[in-house]
FIKEGU-167535 format. One record per residue: residue in three letters; z, x, y of N, C-alpha, C in turn. Coordinates in steps of 0.2 Angstrom, whole numbers, plus 5000, padded with zeros to 4 digits. Example, Ala and Ser with C-alpha at 12.3 -4.5 7.8 and 13.67 -1.06 7.14 Angstrom:
ALA503950664972503950624978503950664984/SER503550644989503650684995503950645000/
END
This chain:
UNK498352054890498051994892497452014896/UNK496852004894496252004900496551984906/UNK496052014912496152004919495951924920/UNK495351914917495051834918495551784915/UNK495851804911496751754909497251764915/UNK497251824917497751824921497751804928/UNK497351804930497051794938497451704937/UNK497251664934497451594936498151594934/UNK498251624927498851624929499551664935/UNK499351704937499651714942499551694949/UNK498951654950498751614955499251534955/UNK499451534948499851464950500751484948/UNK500951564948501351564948501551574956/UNK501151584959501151594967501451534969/UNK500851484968500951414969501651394969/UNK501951404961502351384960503051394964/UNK503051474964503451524968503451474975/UNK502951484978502951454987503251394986/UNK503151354983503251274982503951274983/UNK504351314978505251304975505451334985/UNK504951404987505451434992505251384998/UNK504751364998504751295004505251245004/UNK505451224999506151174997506451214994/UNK507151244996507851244991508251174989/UNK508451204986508951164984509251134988/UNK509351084989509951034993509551035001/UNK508951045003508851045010508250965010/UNK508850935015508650865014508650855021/UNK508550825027507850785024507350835024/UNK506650795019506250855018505650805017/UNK505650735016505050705014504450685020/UNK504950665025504450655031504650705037/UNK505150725036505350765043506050815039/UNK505950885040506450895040507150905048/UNK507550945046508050955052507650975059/UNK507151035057506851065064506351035066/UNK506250975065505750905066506050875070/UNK506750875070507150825077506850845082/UNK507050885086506850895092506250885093/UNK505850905090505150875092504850785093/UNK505150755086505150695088505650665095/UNK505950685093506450655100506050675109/UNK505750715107505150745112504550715113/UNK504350675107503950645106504050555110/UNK504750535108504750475109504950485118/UNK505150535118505050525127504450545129/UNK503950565128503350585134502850535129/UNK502650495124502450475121502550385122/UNK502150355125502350275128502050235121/UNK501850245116501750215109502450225106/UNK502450295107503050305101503850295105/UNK503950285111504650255116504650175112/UNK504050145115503950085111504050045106/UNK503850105100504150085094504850095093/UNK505150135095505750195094506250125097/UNK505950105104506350025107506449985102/UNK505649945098505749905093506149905088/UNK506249965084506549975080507449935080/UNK507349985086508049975088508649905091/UNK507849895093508149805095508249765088/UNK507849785083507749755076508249775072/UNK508549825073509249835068509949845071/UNK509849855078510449855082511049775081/UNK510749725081511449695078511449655071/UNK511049705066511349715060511649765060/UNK511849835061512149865063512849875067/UNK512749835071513349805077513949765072/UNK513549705068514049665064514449705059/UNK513949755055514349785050514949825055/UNK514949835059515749865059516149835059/UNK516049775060516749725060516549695053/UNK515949665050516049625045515649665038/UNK515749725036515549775030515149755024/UNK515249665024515149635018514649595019/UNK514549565026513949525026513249555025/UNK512749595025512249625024512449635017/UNK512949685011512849655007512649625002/UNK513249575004513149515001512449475001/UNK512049485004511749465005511149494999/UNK510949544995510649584991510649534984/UNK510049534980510249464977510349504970/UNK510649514968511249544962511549494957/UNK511849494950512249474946512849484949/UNK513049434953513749434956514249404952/UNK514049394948514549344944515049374942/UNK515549374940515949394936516049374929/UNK515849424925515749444918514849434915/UNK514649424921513949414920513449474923/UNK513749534926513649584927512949614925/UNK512549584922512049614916511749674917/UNK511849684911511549784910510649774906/UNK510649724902510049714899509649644901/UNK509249644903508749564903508049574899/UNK507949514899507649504892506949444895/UNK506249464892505749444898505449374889/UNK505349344894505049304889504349254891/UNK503649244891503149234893503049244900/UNK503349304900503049364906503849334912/UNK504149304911504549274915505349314915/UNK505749294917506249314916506849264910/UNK507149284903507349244899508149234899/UNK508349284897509049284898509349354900/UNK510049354902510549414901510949444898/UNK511149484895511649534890512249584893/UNK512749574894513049634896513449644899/UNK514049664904514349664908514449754912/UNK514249744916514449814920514949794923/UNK515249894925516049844930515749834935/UNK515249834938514949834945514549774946/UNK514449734950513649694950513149744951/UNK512549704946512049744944511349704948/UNK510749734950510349704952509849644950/UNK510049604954509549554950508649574950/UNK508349554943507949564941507349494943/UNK506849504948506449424951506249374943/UNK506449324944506649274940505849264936/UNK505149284940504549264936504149314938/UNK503649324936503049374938502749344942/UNK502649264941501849264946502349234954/UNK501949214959502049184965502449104966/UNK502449084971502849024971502349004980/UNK502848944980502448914987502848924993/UNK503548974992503948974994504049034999/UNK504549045004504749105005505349115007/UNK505849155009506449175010506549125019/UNK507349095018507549065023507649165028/UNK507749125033508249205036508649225034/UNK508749295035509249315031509949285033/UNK509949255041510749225041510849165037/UNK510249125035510349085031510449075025/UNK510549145023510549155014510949155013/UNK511149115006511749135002512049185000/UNK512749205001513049275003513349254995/UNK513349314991513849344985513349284978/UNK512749274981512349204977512349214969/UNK512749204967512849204959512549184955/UNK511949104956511649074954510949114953/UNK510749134959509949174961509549114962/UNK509749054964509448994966509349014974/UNK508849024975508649044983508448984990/UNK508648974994508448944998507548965001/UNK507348925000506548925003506148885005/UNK505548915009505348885014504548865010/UNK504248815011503648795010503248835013/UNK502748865011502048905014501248845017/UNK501448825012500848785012500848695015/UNK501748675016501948605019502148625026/UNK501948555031502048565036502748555038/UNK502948515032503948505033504348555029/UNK504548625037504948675035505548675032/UNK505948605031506548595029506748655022/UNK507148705023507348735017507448695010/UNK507348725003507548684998507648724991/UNK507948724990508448764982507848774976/UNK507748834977507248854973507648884964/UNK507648864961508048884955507748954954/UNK508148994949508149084949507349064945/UNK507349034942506649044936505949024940/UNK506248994945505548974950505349004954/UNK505949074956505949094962505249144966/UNK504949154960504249204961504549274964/UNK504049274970504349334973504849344977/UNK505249294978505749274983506449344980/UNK506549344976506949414975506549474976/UNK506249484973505649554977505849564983/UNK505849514988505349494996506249514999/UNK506749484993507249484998507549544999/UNK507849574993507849654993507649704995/UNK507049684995506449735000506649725008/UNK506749685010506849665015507449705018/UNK508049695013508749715015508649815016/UNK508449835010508149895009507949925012/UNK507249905016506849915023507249905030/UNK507949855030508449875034508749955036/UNK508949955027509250025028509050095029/UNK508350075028507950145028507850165034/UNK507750105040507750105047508350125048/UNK508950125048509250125049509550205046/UNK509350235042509350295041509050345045/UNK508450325047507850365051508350375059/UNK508550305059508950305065509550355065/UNK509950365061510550415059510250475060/UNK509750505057509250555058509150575066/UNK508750505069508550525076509350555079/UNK509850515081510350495085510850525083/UNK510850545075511750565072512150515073/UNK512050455076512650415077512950375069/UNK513650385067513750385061513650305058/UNK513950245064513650185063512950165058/UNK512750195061511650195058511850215049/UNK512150255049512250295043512750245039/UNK513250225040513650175035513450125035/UNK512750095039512750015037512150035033/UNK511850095033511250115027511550115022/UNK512050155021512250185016512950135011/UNK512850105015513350045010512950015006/UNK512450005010511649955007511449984999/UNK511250045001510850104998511650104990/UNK512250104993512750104987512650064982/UNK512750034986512649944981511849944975/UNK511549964978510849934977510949994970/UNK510850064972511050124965511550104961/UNK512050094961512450084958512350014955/UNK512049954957511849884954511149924950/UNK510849974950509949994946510350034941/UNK510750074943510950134938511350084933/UNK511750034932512150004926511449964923/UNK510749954923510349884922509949954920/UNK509649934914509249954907508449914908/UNK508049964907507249934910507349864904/UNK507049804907506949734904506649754896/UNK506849714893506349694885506149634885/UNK505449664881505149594879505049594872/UNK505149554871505149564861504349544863/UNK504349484864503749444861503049514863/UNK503049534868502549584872502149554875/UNK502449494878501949454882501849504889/UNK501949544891501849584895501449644893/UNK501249634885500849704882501149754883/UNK501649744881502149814878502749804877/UNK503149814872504049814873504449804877/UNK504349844883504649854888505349914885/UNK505849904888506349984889506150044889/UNK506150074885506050144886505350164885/UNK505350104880504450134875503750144881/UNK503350164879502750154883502250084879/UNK501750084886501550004886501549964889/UNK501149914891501249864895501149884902/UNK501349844905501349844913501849824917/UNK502549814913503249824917503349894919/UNK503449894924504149944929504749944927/UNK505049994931505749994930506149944933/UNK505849904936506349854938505949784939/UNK505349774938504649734939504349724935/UNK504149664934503749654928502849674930/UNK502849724937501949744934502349844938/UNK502049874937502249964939501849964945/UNK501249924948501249914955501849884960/UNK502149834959502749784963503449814960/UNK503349894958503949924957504149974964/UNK504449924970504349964977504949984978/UNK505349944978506049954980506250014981/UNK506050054978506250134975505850164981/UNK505450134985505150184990505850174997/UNK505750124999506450135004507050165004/UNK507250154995507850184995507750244995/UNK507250284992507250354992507050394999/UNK506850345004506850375009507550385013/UNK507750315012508550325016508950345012/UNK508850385006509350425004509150505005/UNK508450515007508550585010508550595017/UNK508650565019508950555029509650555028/UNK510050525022510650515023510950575017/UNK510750615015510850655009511550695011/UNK511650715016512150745020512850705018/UNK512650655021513150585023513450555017/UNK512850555012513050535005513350585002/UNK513350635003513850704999514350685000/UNK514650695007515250685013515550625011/UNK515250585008515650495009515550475001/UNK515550524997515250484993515650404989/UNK515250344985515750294983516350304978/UNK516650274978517050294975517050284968/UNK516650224968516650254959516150324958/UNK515850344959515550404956516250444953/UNK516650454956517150474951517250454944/UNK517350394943517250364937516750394933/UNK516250404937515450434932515550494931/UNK515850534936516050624936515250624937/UNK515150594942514450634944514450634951/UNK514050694955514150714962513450634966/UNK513650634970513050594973512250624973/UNK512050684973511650714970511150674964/UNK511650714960511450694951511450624950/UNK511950574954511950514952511250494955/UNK510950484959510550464964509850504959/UNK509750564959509250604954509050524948/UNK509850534946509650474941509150414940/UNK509250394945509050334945508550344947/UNK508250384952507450394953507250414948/UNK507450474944507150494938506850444934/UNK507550394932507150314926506450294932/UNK506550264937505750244942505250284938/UNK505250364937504650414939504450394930/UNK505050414926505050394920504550364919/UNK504750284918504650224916503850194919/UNK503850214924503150184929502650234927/UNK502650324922502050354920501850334915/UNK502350294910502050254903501950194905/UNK501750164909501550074911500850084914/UNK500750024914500050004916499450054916/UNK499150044920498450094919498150154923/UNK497350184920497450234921496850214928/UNK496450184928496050164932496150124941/UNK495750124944495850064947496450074953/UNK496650004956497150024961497750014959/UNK497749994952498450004948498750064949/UNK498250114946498550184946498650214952/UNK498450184958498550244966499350194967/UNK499450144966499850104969500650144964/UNK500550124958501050174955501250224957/UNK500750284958500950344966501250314971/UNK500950294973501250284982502150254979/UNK502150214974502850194971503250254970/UNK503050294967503550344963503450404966/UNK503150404972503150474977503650494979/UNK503850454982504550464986505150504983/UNK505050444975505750464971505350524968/UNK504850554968504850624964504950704972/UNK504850674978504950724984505550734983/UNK506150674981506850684985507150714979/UNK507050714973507050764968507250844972/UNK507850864968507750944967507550984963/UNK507351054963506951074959507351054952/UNK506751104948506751104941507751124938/UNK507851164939508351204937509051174938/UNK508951134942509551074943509951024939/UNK509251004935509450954928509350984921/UNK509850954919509750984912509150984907/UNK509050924909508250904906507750954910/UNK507851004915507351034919506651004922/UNK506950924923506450904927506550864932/UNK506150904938506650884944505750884948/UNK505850904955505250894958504650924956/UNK504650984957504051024952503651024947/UNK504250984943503850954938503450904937/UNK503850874940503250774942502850794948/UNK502750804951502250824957501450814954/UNK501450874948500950884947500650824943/UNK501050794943500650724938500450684942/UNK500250694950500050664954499450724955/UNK499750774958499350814962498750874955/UNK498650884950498250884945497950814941/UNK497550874937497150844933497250794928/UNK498150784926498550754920498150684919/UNK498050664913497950604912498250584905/UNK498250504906498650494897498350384897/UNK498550374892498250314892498550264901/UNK498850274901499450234909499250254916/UNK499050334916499150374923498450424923/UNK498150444929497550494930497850504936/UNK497750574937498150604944497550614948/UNK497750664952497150644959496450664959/UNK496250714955495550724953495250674949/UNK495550634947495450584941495250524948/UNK495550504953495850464956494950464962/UNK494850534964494550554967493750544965/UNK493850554958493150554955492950474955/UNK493450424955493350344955492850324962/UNK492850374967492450374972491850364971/UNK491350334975490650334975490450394980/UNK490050454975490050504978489550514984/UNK489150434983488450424988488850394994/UNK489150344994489250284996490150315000/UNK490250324996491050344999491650294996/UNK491350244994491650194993492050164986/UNK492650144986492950124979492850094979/UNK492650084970492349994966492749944967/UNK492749924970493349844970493149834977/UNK493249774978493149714986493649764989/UNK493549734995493449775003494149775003/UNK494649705000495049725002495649764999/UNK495449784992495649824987495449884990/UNK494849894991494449974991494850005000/UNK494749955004494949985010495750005010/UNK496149965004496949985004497050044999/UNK496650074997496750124993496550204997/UNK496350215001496150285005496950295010/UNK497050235010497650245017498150285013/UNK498250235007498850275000498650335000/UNK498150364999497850434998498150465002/UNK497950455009498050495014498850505015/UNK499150445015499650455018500350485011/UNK499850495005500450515000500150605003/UNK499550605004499450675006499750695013/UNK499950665017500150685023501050715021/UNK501350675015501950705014502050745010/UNK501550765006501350815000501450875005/UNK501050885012500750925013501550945020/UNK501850885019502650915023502950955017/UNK502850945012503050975004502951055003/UNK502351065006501951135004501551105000/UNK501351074998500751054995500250994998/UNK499551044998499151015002498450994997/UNK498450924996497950904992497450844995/UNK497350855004496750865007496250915008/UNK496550985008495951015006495551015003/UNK494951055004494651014997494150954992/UNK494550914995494450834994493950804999/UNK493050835002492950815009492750705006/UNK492850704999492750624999493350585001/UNK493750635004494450585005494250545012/UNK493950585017493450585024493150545024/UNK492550565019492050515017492250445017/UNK492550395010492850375011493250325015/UNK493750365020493950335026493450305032/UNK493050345031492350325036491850285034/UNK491850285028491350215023491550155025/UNK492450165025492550055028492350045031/UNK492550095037492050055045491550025043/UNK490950025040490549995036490649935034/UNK491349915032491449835031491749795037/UNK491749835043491949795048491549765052/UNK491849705056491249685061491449725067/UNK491149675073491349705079491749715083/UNK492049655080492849655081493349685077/UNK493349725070493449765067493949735061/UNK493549685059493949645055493349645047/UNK493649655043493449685036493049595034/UNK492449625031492149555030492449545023/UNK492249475023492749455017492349425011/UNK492349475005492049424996492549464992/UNK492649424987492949454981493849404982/UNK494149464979494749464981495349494988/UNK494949454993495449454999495449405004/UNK495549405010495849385016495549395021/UNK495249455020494849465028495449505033/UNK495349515038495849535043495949595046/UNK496249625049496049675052496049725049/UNK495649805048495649865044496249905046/UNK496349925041497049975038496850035042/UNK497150025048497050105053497550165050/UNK497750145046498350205045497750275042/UNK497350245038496850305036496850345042/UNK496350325048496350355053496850425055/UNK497350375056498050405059498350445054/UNK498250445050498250515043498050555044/UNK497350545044496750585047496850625053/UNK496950585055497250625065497850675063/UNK498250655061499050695059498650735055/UNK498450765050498050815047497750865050/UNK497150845052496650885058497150915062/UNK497450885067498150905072498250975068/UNK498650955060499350985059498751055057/UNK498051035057497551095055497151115058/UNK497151105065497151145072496151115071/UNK496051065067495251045067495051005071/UNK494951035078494550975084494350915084/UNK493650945079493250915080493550845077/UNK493750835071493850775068494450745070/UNK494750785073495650745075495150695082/UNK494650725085494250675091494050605087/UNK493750635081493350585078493750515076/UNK494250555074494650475071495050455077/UNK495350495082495650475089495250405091/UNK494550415091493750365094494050315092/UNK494150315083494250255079494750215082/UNK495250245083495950205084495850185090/UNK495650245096495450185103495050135103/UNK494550125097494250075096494450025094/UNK494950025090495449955089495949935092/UNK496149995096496749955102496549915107/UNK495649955108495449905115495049885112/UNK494849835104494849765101495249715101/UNK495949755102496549695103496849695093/UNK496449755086496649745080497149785082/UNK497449805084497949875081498549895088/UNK498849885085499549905093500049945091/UNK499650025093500050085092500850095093/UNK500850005100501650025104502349995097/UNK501749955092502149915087502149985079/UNK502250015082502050075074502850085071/UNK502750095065503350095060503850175060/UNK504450185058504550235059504250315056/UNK503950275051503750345049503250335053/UNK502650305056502150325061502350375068/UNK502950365070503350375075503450465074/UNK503450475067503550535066502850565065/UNK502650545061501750575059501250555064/UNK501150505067500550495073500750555077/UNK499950575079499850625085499750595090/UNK499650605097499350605105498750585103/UNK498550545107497650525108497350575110/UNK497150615113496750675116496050675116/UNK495750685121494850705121494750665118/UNK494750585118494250535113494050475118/UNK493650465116493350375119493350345113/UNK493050255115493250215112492550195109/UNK492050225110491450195108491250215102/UNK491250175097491050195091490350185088/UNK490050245086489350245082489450185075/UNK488650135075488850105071488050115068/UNK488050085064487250065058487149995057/UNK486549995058486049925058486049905049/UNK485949945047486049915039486449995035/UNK486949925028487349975023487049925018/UNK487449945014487049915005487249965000/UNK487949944996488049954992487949924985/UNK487549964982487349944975487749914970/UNK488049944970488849924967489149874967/UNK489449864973489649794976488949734977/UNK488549754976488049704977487749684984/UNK488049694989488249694994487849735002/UNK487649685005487349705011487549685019/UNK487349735023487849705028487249725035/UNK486749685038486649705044486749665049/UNK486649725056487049715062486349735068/UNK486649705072486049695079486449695087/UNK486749765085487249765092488049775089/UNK488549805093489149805091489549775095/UNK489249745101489849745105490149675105/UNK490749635103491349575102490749525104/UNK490349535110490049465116489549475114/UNK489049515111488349505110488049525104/UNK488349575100488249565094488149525090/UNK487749535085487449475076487649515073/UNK487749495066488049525060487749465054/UNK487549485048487549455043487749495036/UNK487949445031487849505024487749435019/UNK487449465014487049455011487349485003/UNK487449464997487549484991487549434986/UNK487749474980487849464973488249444971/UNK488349394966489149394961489249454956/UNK489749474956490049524951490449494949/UNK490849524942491349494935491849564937/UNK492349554940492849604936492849644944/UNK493349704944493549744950493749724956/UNK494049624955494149584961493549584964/UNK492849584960492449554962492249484961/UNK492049424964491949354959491149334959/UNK491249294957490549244955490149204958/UNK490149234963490049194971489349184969/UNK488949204967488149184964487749204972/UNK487349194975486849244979487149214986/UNK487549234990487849214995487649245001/UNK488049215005488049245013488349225019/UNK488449275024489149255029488749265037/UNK488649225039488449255048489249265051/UNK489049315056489649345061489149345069/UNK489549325074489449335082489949315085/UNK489949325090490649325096491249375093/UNK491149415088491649455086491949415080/UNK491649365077492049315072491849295068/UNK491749285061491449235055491449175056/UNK490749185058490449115060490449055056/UNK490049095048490049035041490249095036/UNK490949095037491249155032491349105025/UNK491549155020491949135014492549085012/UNK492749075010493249015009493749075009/UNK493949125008494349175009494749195003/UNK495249215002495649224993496049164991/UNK496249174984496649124981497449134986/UNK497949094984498549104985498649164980/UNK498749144973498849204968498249184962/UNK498249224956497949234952498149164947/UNK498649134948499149074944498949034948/UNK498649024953498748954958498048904956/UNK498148844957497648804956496948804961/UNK497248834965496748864968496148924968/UNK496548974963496049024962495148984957/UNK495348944955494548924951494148934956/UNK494348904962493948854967493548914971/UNK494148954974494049034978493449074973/UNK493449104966493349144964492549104962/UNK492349054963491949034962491349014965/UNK490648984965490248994968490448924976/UNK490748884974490848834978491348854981/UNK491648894980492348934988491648984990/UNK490948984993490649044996489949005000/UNK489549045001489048975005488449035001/UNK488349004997488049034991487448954989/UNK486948964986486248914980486648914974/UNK486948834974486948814968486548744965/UNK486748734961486648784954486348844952/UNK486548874947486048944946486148994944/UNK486249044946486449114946487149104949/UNK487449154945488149174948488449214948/UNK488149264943488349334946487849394942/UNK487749454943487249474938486949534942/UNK486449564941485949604944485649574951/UNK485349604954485049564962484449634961/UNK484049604964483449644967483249634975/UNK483349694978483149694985482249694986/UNK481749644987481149654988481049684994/UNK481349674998481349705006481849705009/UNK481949765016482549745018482149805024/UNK482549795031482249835034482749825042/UNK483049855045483149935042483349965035/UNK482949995031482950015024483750065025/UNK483950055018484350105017484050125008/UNK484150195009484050225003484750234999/UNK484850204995485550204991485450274988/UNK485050314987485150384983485250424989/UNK485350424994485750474998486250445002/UNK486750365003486950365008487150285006/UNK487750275011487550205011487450165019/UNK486950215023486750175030486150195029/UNK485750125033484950185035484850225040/UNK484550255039484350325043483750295048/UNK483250255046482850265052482650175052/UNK482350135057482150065059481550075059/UNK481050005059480749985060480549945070/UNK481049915067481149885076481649855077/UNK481949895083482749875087482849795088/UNK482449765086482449695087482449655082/UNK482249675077482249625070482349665064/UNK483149615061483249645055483149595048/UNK483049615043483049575039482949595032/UNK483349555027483449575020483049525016/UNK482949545012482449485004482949514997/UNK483349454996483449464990483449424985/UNK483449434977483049394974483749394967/UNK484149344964484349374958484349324953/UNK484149294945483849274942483249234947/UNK483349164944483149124947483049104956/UNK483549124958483549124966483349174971/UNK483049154978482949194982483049194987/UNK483349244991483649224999483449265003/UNK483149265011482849295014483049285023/UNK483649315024483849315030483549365036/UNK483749355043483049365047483749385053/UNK483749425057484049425063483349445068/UNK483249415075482849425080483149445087/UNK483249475088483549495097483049465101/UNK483049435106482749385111482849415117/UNK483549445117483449475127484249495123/UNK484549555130485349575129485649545126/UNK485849465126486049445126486149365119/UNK485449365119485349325115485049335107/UNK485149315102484949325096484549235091/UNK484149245088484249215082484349235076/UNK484749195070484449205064484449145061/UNK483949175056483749115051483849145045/UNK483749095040483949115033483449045030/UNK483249075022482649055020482949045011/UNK482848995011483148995002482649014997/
END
């Protein structure tokens, strides 16, 4: 074999080598912390007044769910929304214009229930003390979103929208807290009321067969075939989550679950190991032949199927010889197929000028956090796929760009507005830290202090897993560098600023309609911001893509846009100043005058010409010119 053949190859037998000796067999937990990680967090929540605070929150928040199960085992349970019926156990469900149709089957066990419709409802889940225990029906009690009269009311299984989704997750997200907790504390309590949860829940997935759709109104078969855009348990491979908390609270409890295992597992003759393998296996499975290869379809898929591919043991464990090592790389290379593109694929979707992903603010800015934070546990793996990557930076610093002063994401397309996803940041920070790189663990420090003291972001409310991966503030202030003008081509979209500070700051932005990437049809629009707020913002997002309200939102009359006319299309910038030159960047580099900004744009028939002027510190006007 030539040297030039051999060199790569033995460069990834290395890789491989290190990867299996950083993980053995059976050493759990290993996704977000492992065992010699205790002491350091426990270390952390005492010197550390965010992470005491969270570590309190938590604790108040599961403590008498917890408390009850000792005395009552079944209520939590019960509460999981399952085929409880007796004889109606279903192994197979059956989807019919995208909805859920019938069921087939009997397992000895109840089996999980499957969310009765794909699209949304007006509804949301009573509390949990109010829910039907052992509910056979799948008829849910729900709350009106949109009526002022909260009275509960009996939502039938076929109406229920996401109301099964929401509730599951919910019960799941109990128990995963309550694993992390057995972790921190070793108290065996924390462990049984997870682990009873986590029983139920595998053993209700492991007897229930991925949905069919004969007709393919979901654009594919469904079960085992590829195609479409069901999941393993969902009718889209992005809202296939479930699978994220169970696999974390099964590698916090992988001990515990050896030692206790249920009792039918003997029936299956399988170890708690294998069985649990199982079942994330079908998730990793089923979720690589679904949906798409582009877009935020494909990162959200990852972020779903990460977890169940970390908690995997190696290769050599299964008979089929696919355990972690082998799914890994279908994230972390080059792999692509008509469904899935891994991280090079994912990376290249980047604008390599701009920093920024194709899709509205509120798509593009949820996509870098995914990135970062799938790379912050790759990289507790032995696998480190921020290196490298310097557009993964990029990007997390491009959104700032879509913030105001107050740090709330401006709003077109498909979103809501609201605060920005600091968790990039806090990636960023844990990285730099875990990489001894100063300079930038300051830089995104800056970031964060800038949002605690805007009042967007409250370190002392952080989740468990931030509890373990946030670092210390150190060496940073709060004042953040910002740019008088951005302009993305792409998006259509322009954004300038005349000051940053909450009280004396102007903002305008100015754009284009776009067709498609959750961009809409807004026709040549524009939003003023001051006092830190949207002063004549957008009408904001639909409910859902089904709701009788989307026409309205995605259209030029939900925007403060010239109609009739254009509505979506090319634009021309005749002028604009402070200039940004889109072929190097997406901020400008140099002004005209500290006091007056101003953009001209022009798209078919239409022209708009907005103007900001500074008058004194504290005073501004702008005008706008049709």
């Amino acid at each position: 074999m030539k040297l030039s053949k051999l060199v790569p190859l033995l460069i990834i037998l290395f890789l491989t080598k290190s990867f299996i000796h950083a993980q053995k067999i059976g050493d759990h937990p290993r996704v977000f912390a492992d065992k010699s990680d205790r002491q350091e967090i426990l270390s952390k929540i005492e010197s550390e007044v965010w992470a005491k605070a969270s570590w309190n929150k938590l604790q108040e928040e599961i403590t008498p769910y917890v408390t009850r199960h000792i005395k009552d085992p079944e209520w939590i349970v019960s509460r999981l929304a399952m085929y409880w019926k007796d004889g109606e156990h279903f192994t197979q469900c059956y989807i019919k214009k995208q909805n859920w149709d019938y069921g087939e089957g009997n397992a000895p066990l109840p089996t999980v229930r499957l969310p009765g419709m794909r699209t949304w409802n007006d509804y949301v889940n009573v509390p949990l003390e109010d829910r039907i225990s052992y509910n056979e029906s799948g008829d849910l009690l729900g709350v009106s979103r949109s009526s002022a009269d909260k009275t509960p009311v009996l939502i039938p299984y076929k109406e229920a929208g996401h109301m099964i989704r929401a509730n599951n997750m919910e019960i799941l997200k109990l128990a995963e807290k309550a694993a992390f907790a057995y972790y921190i504390t070793q108290e065996e309590k924390y462990a049984k009321f997870s682990s009873d949860i986590l029983w139920t829940w595998l053993l209700g997935t492991y007897y229930m067969q991925p949905p069919l759709d004969p007709q393919q109104s979901t654009k594919g078969p469904g079960g085992y075939e590829a195609g479409g855009i069901m999941g393993y348990y969902d009718y889209e491979v992005i809202h296939d989550d479930r699978q994220i908390p169970a696999a974390a609270a099964y590698d916090f409890l992988y001990n515990y679950l050896n030692a206790n295992p249920h009792p039918h597992l003997k029936t299956l003759n399988k170890t708690a190991t294998e069985f649990a393998g199982n079942v994330f296996k079908r998730f990793i499975e089923i979720d690589l032949i679904r949906g798409g290869k582009v877009g935020n379809w494909n990162v959200n898929r990852y972020k779903n199927i990460l977890n169940s591919m970390l908690v995997l043991e190696s290769n050599d464990f299964y008979e089929d010889g696919k355990g972690r090592e082998y799914y890994i790389p279908f994230y972390t290379e080059e792999k692509a197929s008509d469904h899935f593109a891994g991280l090079p694929v994912i990376m290249e979707f980047y604008n390599k000028t701009t920093g920024l992903w194709p899709e509205s603010p509120g798509y593009a800015s949820g996509m870098i956090p995914l990135v970062l934070e799938m790379g912050v546990k790759l990289y507790k793996s032995g696998v480190n796929t921020l290196a490298g990557n310097p557009i993964i930076t990029k990007a997390a610093l491009a959104n700032l760009g879509w913030l105001d002063a107050r740090g709330n994401l401006v709003v077109f397309g498909d979103m809501r507005g609201g605060p920005a996803n600091i968790s990039s940041f806090e990636s960023l920070l844990t990285y730099a830290t875990w990489e001894g790189d100063t300079e930038t663990a300051e830089k995104m420090a800056t970031v964060i202090r800038k949002n605690i003291a805007s009042g967007q972001y409250d370190r002392n409310a952080s989740d468990w897993q931030s509890i373990i991966f946030n670092q210390p503030l150190l060496g940073s202030g709060s004042d953040l560098p910002f740019h008088k003008a951005a302009y993305s081509p792409f998006h259509k979209h322009i954004i300038m600023k005349n000051g940053n500070d909450e009280n004396n700051g102007l903002m305008f932005t100015l754009y284009g309609g776009k067709h498609k990437s959750h961009l809409t049809k807004n026709g040549l629009a524009m939003q003023f911001y001051g006092q830190g707020w949207a002063m004549a913002p957008d009408a904001s997002a639909y409910e859902s893509y089904w709701s009788k309200d989307a026409g309205y939102h995605r259209g030029i009359m939900g925007s403060n846009t010239i109609v009739p006319g254009y509505s979506s299309g090319d634009i021309v910038v005749n002028a604009m100043d402070p200039f940004v030159d889109t072929t190097s960047g997406l901020y400008n580099t140099s002004e005209t005058s500290e006091n007056v900004s101003f953009t001209d744009v022009s798209a078919d028939e239409k022209r708009r010409l907005v103007a900001m002027v500074r008058t004194s510190k504290t005073t501004e006007l702008l005008c706008r010119f049709f």
